[in-house]
C-alpha positions in Angstrom: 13.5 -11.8 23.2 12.8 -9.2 25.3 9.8 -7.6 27.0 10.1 -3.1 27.5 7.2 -0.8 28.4 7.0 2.8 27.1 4.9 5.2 28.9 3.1 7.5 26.9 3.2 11.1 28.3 1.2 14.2 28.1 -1.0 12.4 25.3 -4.0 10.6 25.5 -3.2 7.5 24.1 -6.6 7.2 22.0 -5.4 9.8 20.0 -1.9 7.7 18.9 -3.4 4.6 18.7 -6.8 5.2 18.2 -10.2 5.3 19.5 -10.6 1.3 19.2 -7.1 1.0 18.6 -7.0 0.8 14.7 -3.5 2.5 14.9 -2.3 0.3 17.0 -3.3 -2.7 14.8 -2.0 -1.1 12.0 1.4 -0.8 13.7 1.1 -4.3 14.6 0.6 -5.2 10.6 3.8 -3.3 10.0 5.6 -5.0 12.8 4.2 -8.3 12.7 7.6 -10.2 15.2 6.9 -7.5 17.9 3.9 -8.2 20.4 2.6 -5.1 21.2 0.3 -4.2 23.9 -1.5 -1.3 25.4 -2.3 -0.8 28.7 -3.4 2.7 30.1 -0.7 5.1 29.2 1.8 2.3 29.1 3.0 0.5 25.7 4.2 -3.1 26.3 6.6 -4.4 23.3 7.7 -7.7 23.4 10.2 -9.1 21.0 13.9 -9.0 19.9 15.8 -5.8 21.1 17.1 -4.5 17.3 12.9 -4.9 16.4 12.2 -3.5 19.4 14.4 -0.5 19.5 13.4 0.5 15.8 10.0 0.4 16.6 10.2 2.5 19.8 12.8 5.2 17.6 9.7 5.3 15.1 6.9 5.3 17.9 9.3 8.5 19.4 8.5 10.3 15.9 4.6 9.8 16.1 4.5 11.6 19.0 6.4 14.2 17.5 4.5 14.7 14.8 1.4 14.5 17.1 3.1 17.5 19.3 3.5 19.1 16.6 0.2 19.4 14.4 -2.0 18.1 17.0 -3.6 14.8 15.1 -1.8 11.5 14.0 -3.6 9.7 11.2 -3.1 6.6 9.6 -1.9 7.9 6.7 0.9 9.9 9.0 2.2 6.9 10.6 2.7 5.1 6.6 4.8 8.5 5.8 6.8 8.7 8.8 7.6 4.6 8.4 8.5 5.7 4.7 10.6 9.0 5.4 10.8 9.3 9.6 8.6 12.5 8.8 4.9 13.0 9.0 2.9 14.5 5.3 5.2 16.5 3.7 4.0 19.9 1.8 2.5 19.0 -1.4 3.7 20.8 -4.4 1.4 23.3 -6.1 -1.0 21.7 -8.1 -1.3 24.3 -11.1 -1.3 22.9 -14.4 0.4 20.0 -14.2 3.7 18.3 -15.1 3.0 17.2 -18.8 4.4 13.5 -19.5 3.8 12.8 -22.5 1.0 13.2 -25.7 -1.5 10.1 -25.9 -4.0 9.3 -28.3 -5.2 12.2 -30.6 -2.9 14.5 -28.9 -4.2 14.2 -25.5 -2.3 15.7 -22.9 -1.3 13.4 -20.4 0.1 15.2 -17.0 0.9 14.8 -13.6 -2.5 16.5 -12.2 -2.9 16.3 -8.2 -0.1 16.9 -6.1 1.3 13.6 -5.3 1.0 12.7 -8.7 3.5 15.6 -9.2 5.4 14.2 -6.0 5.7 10.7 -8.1 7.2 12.2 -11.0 9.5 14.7 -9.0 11.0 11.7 -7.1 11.7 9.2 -9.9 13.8 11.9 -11.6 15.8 11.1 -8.1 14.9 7.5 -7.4 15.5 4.2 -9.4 12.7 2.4 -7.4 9.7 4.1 -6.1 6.7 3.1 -4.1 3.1 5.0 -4.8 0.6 3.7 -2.3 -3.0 5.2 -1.7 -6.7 4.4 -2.5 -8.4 3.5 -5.8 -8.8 6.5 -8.1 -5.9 8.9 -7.5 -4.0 7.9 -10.7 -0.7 6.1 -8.9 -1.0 3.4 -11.6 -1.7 5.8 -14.4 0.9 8.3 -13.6 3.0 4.9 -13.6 2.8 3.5 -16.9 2.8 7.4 -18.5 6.5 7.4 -17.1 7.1 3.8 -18.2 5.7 4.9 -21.6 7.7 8.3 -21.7 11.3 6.3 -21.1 10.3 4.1 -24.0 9.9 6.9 -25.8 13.0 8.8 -25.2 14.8 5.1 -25.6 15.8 5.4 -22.0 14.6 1.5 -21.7 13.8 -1.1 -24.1 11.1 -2.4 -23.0 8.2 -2.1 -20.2 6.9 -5.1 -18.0 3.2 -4.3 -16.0 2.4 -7.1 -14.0 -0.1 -7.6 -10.8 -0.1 -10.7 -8.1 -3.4 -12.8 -9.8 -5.0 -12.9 -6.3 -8.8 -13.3 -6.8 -10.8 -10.2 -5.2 -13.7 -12.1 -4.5 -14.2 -13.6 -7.5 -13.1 -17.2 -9.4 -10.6 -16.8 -12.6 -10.9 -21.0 -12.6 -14.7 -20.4 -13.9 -13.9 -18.1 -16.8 -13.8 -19.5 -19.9 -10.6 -19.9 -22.4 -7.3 -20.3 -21.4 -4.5 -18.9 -19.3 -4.9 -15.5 -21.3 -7.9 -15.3 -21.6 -8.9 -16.2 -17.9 -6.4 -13.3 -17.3 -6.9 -10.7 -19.2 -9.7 -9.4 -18.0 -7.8 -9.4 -14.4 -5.1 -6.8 -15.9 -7.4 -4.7 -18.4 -6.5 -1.5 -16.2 -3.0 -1.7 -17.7 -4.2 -2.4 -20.9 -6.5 0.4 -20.8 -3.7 2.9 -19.9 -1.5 1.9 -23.0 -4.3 2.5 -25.2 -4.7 5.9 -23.7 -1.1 6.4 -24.6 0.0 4.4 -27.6 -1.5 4.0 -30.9 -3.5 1.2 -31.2 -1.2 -0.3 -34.1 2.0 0.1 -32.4 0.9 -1.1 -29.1 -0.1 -4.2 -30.8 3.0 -4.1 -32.2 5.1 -3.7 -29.2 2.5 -6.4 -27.3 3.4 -8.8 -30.6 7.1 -8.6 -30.0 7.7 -8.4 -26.3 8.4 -4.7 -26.2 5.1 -4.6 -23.6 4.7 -7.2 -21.5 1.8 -7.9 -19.1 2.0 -10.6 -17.1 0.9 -12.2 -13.7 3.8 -11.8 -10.7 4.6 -15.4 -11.1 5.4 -15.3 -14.1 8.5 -13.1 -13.0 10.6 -15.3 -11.1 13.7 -16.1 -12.0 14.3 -13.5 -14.5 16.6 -10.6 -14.8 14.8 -7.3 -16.3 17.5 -5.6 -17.7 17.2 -2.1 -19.8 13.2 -2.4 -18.4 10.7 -0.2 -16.9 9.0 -2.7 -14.3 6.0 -1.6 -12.7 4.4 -3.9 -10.2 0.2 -2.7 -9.7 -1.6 -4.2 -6.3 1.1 -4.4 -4.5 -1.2 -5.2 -1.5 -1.9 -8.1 -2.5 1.8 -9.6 -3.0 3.7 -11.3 0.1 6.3 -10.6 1.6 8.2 -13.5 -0.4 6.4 -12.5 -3.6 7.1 -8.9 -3.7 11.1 -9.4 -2.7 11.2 -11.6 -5.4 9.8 -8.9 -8.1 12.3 -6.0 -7.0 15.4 -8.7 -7.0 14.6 -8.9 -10.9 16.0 -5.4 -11.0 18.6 -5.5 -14.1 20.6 -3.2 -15.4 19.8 0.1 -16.4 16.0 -0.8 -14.7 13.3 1.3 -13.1 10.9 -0.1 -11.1 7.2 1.6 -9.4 5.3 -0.4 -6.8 1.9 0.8 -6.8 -0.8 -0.6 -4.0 -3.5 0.3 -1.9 -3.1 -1.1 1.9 -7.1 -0.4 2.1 -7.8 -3.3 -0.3 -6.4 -6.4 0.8 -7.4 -9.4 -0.6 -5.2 -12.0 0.8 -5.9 -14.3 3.3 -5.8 -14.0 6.8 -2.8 -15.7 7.9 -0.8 -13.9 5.4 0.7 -10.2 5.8 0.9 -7.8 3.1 4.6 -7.6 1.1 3.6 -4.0 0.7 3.4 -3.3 4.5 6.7 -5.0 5.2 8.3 -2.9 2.4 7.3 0.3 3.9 9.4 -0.3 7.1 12.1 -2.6 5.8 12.9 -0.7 2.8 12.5 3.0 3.8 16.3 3.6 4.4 17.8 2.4 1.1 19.6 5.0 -1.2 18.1 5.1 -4.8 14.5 3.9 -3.4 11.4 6.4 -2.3 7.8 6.2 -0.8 4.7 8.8 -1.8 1.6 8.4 -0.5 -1.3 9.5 -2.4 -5.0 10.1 -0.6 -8.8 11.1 -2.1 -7.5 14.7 -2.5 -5.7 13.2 -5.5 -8.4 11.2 -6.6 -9.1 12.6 -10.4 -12.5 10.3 -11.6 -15.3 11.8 -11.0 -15.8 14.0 -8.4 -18.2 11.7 -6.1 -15.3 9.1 -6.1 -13.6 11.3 -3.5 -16.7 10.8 -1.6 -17.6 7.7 -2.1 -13.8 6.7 -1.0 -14.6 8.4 2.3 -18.0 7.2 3.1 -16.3 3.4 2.7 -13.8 4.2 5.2 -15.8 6.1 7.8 -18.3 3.2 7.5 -15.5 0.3 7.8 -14.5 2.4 11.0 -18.1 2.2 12.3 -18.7 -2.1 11.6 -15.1 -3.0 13.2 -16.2 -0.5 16.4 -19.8 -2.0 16.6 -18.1 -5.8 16.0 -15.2 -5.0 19.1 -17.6 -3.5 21.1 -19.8 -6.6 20.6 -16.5 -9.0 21.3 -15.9 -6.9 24.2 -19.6 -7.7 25.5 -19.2 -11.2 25.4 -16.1 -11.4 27.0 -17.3 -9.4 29.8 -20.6 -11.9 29.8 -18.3 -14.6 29.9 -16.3 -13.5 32.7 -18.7 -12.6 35.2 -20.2 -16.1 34.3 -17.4 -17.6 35.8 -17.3 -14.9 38.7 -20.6 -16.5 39.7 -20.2 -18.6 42.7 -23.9 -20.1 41.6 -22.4 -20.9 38.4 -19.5 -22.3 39.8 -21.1 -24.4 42.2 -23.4 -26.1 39.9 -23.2 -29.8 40.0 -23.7 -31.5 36.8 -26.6 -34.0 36.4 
């Protein structure tokens, strides 16, 4: 354990770690052993020196990519864990990559750019991760490609599954059993197929085992050979849970992680799988990152908008709620500064 300050130079430290430090919280997500505090134009990082020394080579790059274009988003600092480089240039958007025909003939195609990016880099990449906010088709784009390799018999079989973490709401109260109570939870995928597959041969496939949906637990201890695994919500897997899904890699396997970090549903005391993935994983041959954002978002058009007004206002409650925490620790403190206070005899 060890304790190593880093001065920040020539940048005002708000704009690396934000305003009311959001950044800075977000690297502290991502690098949940390190202690990390900011002082002035001075970094403090306390914990182990391999941790530490990653962190600071990755902290070195921020403020190269800040150099360089002048801002440092969220978003940036996700990539350049991913890649050790900040948004890379999209690909043209044109027409679109065309995956596959769905029902009545539809056209089904890689649309936005990063949805172009996702199908570029699994002709590369075994494993891939597609993370970004609700609407910008990462899970859609996934199952097309899992649905295209069944196709063209380059797997046997395809296996969606998501962590059954409750956003807000009780499965226990819905009626019927185990299916039924989850079902409902995983109609996205099921919605998807239908887009894609007949409606007789996907029950078909579903019957036999071809396609199988399933909650994350129900993965463990299996071996997904000849498969096209595709884990959806990510963000709401552990760090335990979601090592345990890509160690079910098989033979001949392809496996997409799709999640938003922005959507969280797990408790407090527990960090994201997803976030610990984008740092510990980022290195490994055969394995890539793409990050999708509301530019990609392909619902309708006030999606986009509605995506942003969310965000701006969850900046605007955690400012007005640390600002308020910061007002009661300075209440507190010059309470005990008060020699009147101080001297107070009890009755």
């Amino acid at each position: 354990m060890g304790e190593k300050t880093i001065k920040i130079e020539g940048i005002h430290p708000p704009d690396i770690f934000g305003l009311r430090e959001e950044k800075l919280r977000l690297l502290k997500n991502i690098f949940p052993k390190l202690k990390l505090i900011s002082r002035g134009d001075e970094l403090i990082v306390i914990g182990e020196n391999e941790e530490t020394a990653f962190f600071e080579g990755k902290l070195e790059l921020m403020l190269a990519h800040f150099e360089k274009y002048g801002k440092l988003t969220e978003e940036n600092i996700l990539e350049i864990m991913a890649h050790d480089t900040g948004i890379a240039d999209a690909a043209s958007s044109g027409e679109g990559e065309l995956l596959l025909y769905g029902k009545n003939g539809v056209a089904i195609k890689a649309r936005s750019p990063n949805q172009q990016r996702m199908v570029s880099s699994f002709k590369k990449h075994d494993m891939l991760f597609a993370i970004g906010p609700a609407g910008t088709g990462k899970t859609y784009t996934a199952v097309a490609l899992a649905v295209k390799a069944l196709k063209n018999k380059e797997v046997k079989r395809i296996i969606l599954t998501r962590p059954a973490v409750e956003a807000g709401e009780n499965l226990g109260f819905l009626p019927g059993d185990l299916k039924d109570k989850l079902d409902p939870y995983l109609r996205p995928l099921y919605d998807a197929l239908r887009d894609m597959i007949p409606p007789a041969r996907l029950a078909a496939y579903l019957e036999d085992g071809t396609i199988e949906i399933a909650p994350l637990a129900f993965m463990r201890g299996r071996t997904l050979d000849n498969a096209f695994a595709i884990l959806d919500e990510a963000q709401n897997a552990t760090e335990n849970q979601l090592k345990m899904f890509l160690t079910r890699m098989g033979k001949s396997a392809r496996f997409i992680v799709t999640g938003d970090i922005t959507q969280i549903d797990l408790p407090r005391n527990q960090v994201s799988g997803l976030l610990a993935a984008i740092k510990v994983l980022n290195h490994i041959k055969g394995i890539d990152f793409v990050f999708l954002n509301e530019r990609d978002v392909i619902r309708h058009e006030l999606v986009s908008r509605i995506i942003k007004a969310y965000e701006e206002s969850g900046k605007a409650l955690k400012q007005e709620d640390e600002a308020k925490k910061a007002e009661a620790r300075n209440d507190k403190n010059a309470k005990n500064s008060d020699p009147k206070e101080n001297n107070k005899k009890p009755q």
